[in-house]
VMD Tcl script that draws the C-alpha trace (Angstrom):
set ca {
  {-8.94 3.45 -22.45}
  {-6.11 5.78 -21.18}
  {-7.44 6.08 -18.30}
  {-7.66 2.70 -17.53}
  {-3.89 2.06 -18.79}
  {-3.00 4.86 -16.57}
  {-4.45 3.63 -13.78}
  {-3.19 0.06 -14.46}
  {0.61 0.91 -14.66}
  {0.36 3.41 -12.24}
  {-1.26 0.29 -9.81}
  {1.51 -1.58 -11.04}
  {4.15 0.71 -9.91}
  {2.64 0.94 -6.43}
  {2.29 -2.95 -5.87}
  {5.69 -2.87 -6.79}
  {6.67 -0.13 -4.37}
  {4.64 -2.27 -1.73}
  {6.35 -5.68 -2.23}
  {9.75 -3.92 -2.27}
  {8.82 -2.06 1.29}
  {7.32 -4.76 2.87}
  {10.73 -6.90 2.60}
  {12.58 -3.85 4.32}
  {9.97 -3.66 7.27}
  {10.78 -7.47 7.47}
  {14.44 -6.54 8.00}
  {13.40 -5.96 11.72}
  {14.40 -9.47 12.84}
  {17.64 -9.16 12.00}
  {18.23 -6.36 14.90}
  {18.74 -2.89 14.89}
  {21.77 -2.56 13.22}
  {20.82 -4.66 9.89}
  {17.53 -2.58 9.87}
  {19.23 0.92 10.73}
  {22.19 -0.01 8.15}
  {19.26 -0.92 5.52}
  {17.04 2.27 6.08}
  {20.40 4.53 5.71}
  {21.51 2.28 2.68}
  {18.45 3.86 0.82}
  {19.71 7.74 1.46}
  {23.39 6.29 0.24}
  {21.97 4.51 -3.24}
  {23.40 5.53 -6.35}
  {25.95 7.73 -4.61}
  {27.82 9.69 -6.06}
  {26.40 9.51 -9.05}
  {23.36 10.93 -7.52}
  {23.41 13.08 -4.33}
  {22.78 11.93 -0.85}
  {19.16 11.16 -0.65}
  {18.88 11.36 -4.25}
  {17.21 8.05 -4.73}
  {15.05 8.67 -2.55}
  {13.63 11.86 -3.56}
  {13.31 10.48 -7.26}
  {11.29 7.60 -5.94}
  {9.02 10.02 -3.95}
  {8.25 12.07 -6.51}
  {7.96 8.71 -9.02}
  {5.41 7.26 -6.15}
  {3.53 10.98 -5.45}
  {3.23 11.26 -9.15}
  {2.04 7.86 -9.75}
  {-0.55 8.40 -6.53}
  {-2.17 11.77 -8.06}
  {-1.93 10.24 -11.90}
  {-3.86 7.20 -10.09}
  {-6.37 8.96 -8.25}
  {-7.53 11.47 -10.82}
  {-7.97 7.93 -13.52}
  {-10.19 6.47 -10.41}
  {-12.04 9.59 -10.00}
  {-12.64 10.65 -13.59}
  {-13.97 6.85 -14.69}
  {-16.29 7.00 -11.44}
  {-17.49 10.24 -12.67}
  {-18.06 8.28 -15.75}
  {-19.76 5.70 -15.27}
  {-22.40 7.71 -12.36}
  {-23.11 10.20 -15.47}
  {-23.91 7.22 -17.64}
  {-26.91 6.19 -15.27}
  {-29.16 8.41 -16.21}
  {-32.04 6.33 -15.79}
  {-33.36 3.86 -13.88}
  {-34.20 0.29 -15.38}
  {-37.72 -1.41 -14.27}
  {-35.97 -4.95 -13.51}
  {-32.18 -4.55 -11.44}
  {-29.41 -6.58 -12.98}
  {-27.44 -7.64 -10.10}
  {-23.71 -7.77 -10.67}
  {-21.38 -10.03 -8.82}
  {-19.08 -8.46 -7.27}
  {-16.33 -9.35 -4.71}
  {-15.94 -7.70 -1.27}
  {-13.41 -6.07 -2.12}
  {-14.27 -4.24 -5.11}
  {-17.37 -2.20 -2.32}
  {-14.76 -1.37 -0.23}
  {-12.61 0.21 -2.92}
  {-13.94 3.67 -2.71}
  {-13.71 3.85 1.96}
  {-10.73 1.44 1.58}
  {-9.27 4.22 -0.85}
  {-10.08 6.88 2.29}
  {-8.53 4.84 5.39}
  {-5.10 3.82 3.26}
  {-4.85 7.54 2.23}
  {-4.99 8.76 6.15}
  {-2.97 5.96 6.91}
  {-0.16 7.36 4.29}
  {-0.09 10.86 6.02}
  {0.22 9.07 9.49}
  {2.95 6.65 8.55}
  {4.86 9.03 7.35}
  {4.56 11.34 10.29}
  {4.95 8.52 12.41}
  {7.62 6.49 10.69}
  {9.65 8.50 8.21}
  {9.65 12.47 9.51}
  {8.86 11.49 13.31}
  {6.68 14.47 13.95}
  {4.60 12.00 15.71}
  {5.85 9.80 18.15}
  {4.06 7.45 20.18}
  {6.26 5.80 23.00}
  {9.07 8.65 22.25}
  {11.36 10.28 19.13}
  {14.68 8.47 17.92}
  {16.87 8.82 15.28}
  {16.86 4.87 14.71}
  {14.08 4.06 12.40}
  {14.44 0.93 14.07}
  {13.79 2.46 18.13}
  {11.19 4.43 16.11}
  {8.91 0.90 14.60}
  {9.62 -0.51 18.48}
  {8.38 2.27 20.32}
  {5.04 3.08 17.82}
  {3.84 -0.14 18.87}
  {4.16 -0.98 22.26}
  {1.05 -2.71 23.92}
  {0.10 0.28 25.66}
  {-0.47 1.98 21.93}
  {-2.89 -0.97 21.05}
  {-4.74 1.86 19.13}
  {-1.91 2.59 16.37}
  {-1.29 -0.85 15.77}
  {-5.07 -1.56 15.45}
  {-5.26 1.47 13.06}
  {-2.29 -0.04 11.48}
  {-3.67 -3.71 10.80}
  {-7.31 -1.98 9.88}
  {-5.24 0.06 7.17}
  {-3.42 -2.94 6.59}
  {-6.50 -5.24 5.25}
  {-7.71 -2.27 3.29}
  {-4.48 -2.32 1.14}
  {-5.27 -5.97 0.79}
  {-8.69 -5.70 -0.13}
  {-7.34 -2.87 -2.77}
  {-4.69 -5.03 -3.99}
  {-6.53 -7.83 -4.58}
  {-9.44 -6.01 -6.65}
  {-7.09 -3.61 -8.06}
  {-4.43 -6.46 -9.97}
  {-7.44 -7.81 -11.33}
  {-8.58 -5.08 -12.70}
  {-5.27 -3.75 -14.13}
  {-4.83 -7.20 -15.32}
  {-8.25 -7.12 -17.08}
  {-7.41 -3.44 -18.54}
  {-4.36 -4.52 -20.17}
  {-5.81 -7.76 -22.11}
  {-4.52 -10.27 -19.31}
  {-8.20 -11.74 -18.40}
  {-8.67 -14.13 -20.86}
  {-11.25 -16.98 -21.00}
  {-9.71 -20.24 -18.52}
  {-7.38 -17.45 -16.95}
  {-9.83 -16.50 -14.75}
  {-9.21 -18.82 -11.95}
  {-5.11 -18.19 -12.35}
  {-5.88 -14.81 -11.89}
  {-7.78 -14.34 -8.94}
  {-5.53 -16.98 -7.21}
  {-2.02 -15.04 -8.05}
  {-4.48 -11.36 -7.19}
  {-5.09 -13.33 -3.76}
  {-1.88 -14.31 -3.30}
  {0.42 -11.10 -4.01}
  {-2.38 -9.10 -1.73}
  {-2.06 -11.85 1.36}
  {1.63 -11.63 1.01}
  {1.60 -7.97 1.18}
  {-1.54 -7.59 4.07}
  {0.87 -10.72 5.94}
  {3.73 -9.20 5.33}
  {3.03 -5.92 6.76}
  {1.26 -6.84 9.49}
  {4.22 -9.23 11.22}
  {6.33 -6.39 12.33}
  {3.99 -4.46 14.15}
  {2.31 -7.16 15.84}
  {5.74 -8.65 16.47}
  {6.27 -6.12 18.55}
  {3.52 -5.22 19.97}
  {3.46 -9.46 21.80}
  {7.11 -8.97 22.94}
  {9.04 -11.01 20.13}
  {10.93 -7.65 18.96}
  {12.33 -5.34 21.34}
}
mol new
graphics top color blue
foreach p $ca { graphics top sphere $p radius 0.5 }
foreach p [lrange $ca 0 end-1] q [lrange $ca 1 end] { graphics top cylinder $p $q radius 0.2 }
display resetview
């Protein structure tokens, strides 16, 4: 049961990480200074009570712990439940399950490359398709121009996976923590749905906004 909670609050913290970083990627329509000034607004929170950057190194390590913390609960419960199958019944049960909940494990895989990518890409800018800049905004325009189709594909694919996670992972944390009640059900998957559309949506606008010409 700790495990679960674990993994529950530490799923909790990243939804909450995602919703908050979506709304800054949307910042891109309001030009390059609004999104420059927000990006550098993160390094200046809470100073000078904390040091430049400080923020932002406590909510690293918050989000790295919370990562590791989440991934050892996923790993550990798998373990689990294989061990528990130590024999084979005559007549298969099948289970319903959604899509999403098969394509936790490989969805788990592609969102974890695409971490190590966006952050080379987007935050340290050791890689830089269409050219390095100091703007994180020059730096989201020139990652996915249509002549690097491939990153924003590998984008959107990563993208839907973090949907697909979402979805089956709030209704599972929800479920952990006593939330899934008979006559909720319904509620439940419709607000899981929801907050994973808005995030998959809400991600994917940017990139495709300027990959068709309607940011520059």
């Amino acid at each position: 049961m700790a495990l679960k909670a674990a993994m529950a609050i530490t799923g909790a913290i990243l939804v909450l990480y995602l919703i908050a970083h979506m709304y800054g990627n949307l910042k891109i329509f309001s030009g390059q200074e609004a999104f420059d000034g927000y990006a550098h607004s993160l390094r200046e929170l809470g100073y000078p009570l904390l040091p430049y950057e400080g923020f932002l190194w406590i909510a690293r390590i918050v989000l790295l712990a919370s990562i590791l913390i989440h991934i050892y609960a996923v790993v550990v419960l798998w373990r689990r439940n294989h061990r528990a199958r130590t024999a084979r019944y005559q007549v298969t049960k099948r289970v319903q399950r959604s899509y999403s909940s098969y394509t936790m494990r490989y969805g788990g895989i592609l969102i974890a490359l695409f971490v190590v990518f966006h952050i080379l890409h987007l935050t340290t800018n050791n890689i830089a398709p269409g050219g390095r800049s100091d703007s994180p905004y020059e730096r989201m325009v020139n990652g996915f121009q249509p002549e690097f189709w491939f990153v924003t594909l590998f984008y959107l694919a990563s993208v839907v996976a973090v949907g697909l996670h979402l979805r089956h992972g709030i209704w599972s944390a929800v479920t952990t923590l006593g939330g899934n009640k008979a006559g909720r059900q319904g509620k439940l998957n419709a607000l899981a749905t929801a907050i994973a559309l808005i995030v998959a949506v809400g991600f994917a606008i940017p990139p495709l906004a300027v990959t068709f010409g309607l940011v520059s």
